[in-house]
DRENSEVEX-340712 format. One line per field, with one value per residue (C-alpha): residue number from 1; z, x, y. Coordinates in steps of 0.5 Angstrom, whole numbers, padded with zeros to 4 digits, always signed. Last residue first. Layout:
<pts>
k = NUM,...;
w = Z,...;
u = X,...;
v = Y,...;
</pts>
This chain:
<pts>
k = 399,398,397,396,395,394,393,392,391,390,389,388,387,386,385,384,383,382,381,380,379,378,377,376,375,374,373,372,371,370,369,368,367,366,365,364,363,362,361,360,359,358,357,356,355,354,353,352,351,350,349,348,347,346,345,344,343,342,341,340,339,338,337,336,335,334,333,332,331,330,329,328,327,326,325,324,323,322,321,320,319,318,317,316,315,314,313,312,311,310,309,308,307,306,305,304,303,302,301,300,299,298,297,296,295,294,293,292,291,290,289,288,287,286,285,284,283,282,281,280,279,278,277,276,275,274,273,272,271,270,269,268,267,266,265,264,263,262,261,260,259,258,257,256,255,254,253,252,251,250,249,248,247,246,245,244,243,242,241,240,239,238,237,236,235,234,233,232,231,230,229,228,227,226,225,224,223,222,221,220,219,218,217,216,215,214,213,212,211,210,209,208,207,206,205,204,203,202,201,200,199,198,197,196,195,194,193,192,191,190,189,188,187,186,185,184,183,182,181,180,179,178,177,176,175,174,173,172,171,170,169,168,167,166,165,164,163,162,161,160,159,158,157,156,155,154,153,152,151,150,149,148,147,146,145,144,143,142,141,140,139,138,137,136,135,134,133,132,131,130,129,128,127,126,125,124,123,122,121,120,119,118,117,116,115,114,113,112,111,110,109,108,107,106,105,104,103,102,101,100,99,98,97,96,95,94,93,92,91,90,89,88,87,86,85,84,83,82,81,80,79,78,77,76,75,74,73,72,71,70,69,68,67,66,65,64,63,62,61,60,59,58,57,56,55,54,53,52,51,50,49,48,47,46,45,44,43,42,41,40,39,38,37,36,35,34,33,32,31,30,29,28,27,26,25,24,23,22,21,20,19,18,17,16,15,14,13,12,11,10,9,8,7,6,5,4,3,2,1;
w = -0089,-0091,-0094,-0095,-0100,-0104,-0100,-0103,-0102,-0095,-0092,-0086,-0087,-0085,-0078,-0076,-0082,-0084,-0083,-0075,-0075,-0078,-0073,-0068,-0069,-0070,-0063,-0060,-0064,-0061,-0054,-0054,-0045,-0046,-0047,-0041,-0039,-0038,-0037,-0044,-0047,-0049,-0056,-0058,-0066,-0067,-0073,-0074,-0065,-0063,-0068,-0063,-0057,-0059,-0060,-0055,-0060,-0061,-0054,-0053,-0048,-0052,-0056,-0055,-0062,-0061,-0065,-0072,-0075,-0074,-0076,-0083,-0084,-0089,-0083,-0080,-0085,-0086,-0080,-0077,-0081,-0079,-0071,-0072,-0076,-0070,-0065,-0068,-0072,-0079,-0078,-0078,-0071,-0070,-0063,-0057,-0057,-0063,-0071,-0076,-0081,-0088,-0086,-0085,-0087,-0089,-0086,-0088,-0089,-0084,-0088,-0083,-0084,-0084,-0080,-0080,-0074,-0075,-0067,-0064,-0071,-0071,-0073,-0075,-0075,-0079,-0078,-0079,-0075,-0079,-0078,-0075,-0071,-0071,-0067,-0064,-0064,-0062,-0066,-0064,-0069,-0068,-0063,-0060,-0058,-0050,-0048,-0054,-0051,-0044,-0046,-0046,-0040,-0035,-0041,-0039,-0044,-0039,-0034,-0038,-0041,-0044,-0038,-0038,-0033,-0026,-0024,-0023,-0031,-0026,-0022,-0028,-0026,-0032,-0034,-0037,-0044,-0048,-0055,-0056,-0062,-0059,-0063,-0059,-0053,-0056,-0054,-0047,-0050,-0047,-0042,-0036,-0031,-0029,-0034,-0031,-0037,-0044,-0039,-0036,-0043,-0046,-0039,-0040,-0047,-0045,-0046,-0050,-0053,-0047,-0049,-0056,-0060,-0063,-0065,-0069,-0068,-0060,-0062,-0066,-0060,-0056,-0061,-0063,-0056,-0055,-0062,-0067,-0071,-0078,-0080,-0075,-0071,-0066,-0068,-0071,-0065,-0060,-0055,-0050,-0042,-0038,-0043,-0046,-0055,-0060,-0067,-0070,-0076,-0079,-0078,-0083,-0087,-0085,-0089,-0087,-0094,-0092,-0090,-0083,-0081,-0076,-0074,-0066,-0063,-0068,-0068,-0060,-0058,-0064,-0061,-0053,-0054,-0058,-0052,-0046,-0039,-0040,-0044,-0037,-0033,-0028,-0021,-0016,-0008,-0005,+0003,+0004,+0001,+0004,+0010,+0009,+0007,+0013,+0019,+0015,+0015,+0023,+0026,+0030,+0031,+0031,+0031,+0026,+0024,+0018,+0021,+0022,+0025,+0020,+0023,+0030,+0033,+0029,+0031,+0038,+0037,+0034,+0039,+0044,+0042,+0039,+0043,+0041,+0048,+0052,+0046,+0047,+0055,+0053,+0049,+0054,+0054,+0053,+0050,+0044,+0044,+0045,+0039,+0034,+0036,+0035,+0029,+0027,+0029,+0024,+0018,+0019,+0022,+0019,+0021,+0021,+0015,+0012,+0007,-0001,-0004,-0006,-0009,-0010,-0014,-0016,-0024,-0027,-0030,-0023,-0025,-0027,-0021,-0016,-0020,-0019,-0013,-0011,-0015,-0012,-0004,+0001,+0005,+0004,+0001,-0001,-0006,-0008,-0011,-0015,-0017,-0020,-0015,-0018,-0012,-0014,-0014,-0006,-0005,-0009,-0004,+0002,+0000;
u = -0012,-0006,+0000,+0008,+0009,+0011,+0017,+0021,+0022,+0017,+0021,+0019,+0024,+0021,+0019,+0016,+0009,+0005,-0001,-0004,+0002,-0004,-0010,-0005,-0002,-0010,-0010,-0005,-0005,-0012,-0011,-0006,-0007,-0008,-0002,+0001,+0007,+0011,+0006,+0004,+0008,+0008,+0010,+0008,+0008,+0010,+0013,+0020,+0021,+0017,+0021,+0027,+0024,+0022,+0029,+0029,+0023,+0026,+0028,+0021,+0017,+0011,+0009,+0002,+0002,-0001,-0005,-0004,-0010,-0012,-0006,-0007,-0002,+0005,+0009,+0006,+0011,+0017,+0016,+0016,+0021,+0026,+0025,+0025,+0032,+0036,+0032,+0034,+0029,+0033,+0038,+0043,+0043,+0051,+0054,+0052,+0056,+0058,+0056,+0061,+0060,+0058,+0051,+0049,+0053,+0048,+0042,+0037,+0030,+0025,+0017,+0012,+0005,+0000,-0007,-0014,-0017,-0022,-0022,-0015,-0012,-0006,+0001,+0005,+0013,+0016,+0023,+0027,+0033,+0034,+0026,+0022,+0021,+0014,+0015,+0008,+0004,-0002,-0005,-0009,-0011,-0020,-0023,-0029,-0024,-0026,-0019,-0016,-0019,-0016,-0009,-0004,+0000,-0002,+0002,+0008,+0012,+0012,+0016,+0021,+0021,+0028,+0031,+0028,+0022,+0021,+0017,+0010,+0007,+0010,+0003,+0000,+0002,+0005,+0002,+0006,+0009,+0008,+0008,+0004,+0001,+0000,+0002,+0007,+0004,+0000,+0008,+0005,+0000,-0008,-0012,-0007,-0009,-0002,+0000,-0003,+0000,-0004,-0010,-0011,-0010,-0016,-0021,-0019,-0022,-0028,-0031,-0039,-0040,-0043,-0049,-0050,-0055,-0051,-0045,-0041,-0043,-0042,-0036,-0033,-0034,-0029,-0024,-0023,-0021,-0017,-0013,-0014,-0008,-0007,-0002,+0003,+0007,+0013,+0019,+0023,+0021,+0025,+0019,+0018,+0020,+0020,+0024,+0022,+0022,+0023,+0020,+0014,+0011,+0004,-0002,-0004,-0011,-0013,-0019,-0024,-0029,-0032,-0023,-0020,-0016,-0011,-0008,-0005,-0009,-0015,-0014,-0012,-0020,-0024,-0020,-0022,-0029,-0030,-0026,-0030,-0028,-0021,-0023,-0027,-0022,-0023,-0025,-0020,-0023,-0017,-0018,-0014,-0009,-0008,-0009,-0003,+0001,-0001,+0000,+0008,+0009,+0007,+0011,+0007,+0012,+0007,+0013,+0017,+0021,+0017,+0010,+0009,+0003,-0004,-0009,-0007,-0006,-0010,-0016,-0015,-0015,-0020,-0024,-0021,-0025,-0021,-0019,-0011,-0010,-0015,-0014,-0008,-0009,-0014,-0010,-0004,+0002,+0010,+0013,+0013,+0005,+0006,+0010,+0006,+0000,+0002,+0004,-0002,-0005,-0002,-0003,-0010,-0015,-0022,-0029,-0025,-0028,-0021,-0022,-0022,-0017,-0011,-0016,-0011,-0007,-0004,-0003,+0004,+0003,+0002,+0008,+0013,+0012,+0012,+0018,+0021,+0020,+0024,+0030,+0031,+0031,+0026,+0024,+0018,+0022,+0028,+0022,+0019,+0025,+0026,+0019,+0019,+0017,+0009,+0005,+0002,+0008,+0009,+0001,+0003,+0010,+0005,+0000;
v = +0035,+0038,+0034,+0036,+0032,+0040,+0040,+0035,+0028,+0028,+0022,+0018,+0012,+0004,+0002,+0007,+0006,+0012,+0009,+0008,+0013,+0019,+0015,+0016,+0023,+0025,+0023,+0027,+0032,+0034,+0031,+0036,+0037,+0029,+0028,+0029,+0025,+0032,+0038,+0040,+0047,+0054,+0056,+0064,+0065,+0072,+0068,+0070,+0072,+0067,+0062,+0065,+0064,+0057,+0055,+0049,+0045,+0040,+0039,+0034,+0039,+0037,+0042,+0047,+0053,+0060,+0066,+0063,+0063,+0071,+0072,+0068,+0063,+0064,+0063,+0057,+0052,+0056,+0058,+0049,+0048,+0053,+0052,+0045,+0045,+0050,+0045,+0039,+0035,+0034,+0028,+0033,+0035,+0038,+0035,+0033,+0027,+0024,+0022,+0022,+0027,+0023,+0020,+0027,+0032,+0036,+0036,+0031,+0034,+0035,+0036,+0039,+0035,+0040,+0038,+0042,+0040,+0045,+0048,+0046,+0046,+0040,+0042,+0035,+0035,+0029,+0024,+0020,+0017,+0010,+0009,+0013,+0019,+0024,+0030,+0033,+0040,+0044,+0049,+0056,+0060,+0058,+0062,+0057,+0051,+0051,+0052,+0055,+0062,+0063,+0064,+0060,+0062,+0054,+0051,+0053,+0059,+0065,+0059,+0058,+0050,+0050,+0047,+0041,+0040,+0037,+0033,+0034,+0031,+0025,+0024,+0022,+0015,+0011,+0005,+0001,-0002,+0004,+0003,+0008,+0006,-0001,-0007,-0008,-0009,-0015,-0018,-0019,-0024,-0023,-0026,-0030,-0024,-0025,-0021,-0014,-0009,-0013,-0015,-0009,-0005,-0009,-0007,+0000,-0001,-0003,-0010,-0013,-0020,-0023,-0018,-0020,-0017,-0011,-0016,-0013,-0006,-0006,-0010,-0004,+0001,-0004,-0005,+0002,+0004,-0002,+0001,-0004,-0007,-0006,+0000,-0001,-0006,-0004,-0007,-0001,+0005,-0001,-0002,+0001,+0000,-0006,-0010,-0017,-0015,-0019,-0016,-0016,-0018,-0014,-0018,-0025,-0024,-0031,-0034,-0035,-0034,-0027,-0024,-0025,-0020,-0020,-0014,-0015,-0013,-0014,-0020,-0021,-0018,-0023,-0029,-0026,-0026,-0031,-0036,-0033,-0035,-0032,-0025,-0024,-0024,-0030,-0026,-0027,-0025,-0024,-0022,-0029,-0027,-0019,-0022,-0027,-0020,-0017,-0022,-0023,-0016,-0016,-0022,-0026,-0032,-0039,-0044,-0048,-0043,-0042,-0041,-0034,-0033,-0030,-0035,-0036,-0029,-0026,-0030,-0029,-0022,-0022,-0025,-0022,-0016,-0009,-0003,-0004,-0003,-0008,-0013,-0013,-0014,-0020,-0023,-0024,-0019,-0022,-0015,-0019,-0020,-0012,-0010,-0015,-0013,-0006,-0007,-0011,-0005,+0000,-0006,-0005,-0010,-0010,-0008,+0000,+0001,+0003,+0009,+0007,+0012,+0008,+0003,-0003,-0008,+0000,+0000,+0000,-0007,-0010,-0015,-0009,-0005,-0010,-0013,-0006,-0005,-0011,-0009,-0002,-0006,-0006,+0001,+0005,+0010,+0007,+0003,+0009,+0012,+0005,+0006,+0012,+0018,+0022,+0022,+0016,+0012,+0014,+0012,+0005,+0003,+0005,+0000;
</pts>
């Protein structure tokens, strides 16, 4: 419990394990097997009906101390009964004998309060083979036959993927699965699942439902559930204070005056790359051409030196004006980036474009959901895998 309230405030898992004090490794398992989602409501209140780890401390201090049960119970304010029930039931029993020790009491509350439920693509074999074939991208067509999903790489890390082995085109978004299946099967009610319970099944492997390597058909690629919590820590040293996004003014949150665009950078394959500006308010979508600068491929790559693959900072902020310049003022009034490094030169794209640039909070694509979704459904068929390239500038497209 303690371990999961330090990640919902934001600590990674190594620094939520000193916290509570177990060791690096043994928090990040806990992490890792529970897919990055607490096993627990964190905000649910004790009822009071059962013993919590508190009082198992003090049972545990005061039975050491040589007290009866009675007299624990006297000062835990608790029946005998329950205390007698206590000290049988959740003992440690490896030594041979009945030692209360309150960690072990409570991890064996813990298990006997389980109450497992089959996860609902386990018990129901239809519903799991339409759910992993629109994951991982198979189709079948009218006759029967198997249309095969795009290959994909190895992959057993607890972070995301590597950008060449992860699939595209072909697989479902969860989101799209469980809207469609409603559509599917309008009459069939044991044909029904949402998108949150997909993802259960591809983070918490010990549900048994889906195969972790789906994970890579995910748009995202994101091997765990990350706490919002994290958007809190600190930012790179680009993100000023006047360019957070807490300064944008007041008019692109509700989508009623258009000109204000949201952002993102696309890398593929073999270091490409795209840029993607998206309208909050009409969803208009220019995709930014980024080509090679020169040298690539001939100056030897080294630490911190030129960017040549065509997304640094000088090179974004470039494309990105060439682009954006030639749009009305009333349609160019702000522009919402991740805190991605590309975008470091904001100030001097403000300066050319009279463009302001403010940025998300990290690890919250939801304050440019626009993008964010356009982007997805856009990377759904430009595939990662292989070169992102917009020959000449006239391949960039508007849609």
């Amino acid at each position: 419990m303690a371990f999961w309230v330090e990640i919902a405030t934001g600590l990674l898992p190594e620094e939520a394990a000193a916290v509570v004090g177990v060791s690096q490794p043994v928090g990040a398992r806990w992490f890792h097997n529970a897919g990055g989602m607490p096993p627990l409501d964190l905000n649910k209140q004790p009822s009071g009906r059962y013993l919590v780890f508190a009082e198992r401390e003090e049972i545990a201090l005061l039975k050491a101390q040589g007290n009866g049960v009675r007299e624990i119970a006297r000062q835990v304010g608790r029946d005998p009964g329950t205390i007698s029930r206590e000290l049988r039931r959740n003992a440690a029993t490896r030594g041979g004998n009945l030692d209360y020790r309150a960690s072990v009491a409570q991890w064996k509350a813990d298990l006997a309060g389980r109450r497992p439920k089959i996860a609902k693509l386990v018990s129901n074999p239809r519903l799991h083979a339409y759910v992993q074939q629109r994951l991982s991208g198979q189709i079948n067509r009218p006759e029967g036959t198997v249309i095969a999903g795009p290959a994909t790489g190895k992959w057993t890390g607890r972070n995301k993927p590597h950008r060449k082995d992860q699939a595209w085109v072909q697989a479902w978004s969860p989101e799209q699965i469980a809207n469609r299946i409603k559509v599917d099967f309008p009459d069939d009610e044991s044909m029904r699942i949402s998108h949150e319970a997909i993802y259960q099944a591809l983070y918490i492997q010990a549900r048994g439902a889906l195969k972790r390597e789906l994970i890579l058909c995910l748009r995202t690629g994101r091997a765990l559930r990350a706490p919002r919590a994290r958007s809190r820590r600190k930012t790179w040293a680009h993100v000023t204070p006047e360019a957070l996004l807490s300064e944008r003014p007041a008019e692109a949150e509700d989508r009623a005056v258009p000109g204000h665009w949201e952002g993102d950078l696309i890398i593929g394959g073999e270091r490409s790359a795209i840029g993607t500006v998206v309208e909050r308010t009409t969803r208009f979508t220019m995709l930014v051409h980024l080509p090679r600068e020169d040298g690539y491929g001939l100056i030897p790559r080294t630490k911190n030196g030129p960017a040549l693959a065509g997304y640094g900072a000088i090179s974004m902020k470039n494309a990105l004006a060439n682009s954006m310049a030639t749009l009305p003022g009333q349609l160019a009034r702000s522009l919402t980036w991740d805190q991605g490094k590309e975008m470091s030169a904001h100030a001097q794209f403000k300066v050319e474009t009279g463009i302001p640039v403010f940025f998300a909070d990290p690890h919250s694509p939801w304050q440019r959901g626009t993008n964010e979704n356009t982007v997805s459904i856009e990377d759904g068929w430009i595939t990662r895998s292989v070169r992102l390239v917009l020959a000449t500038r006239g391949d960039s497209r508007e849609y």
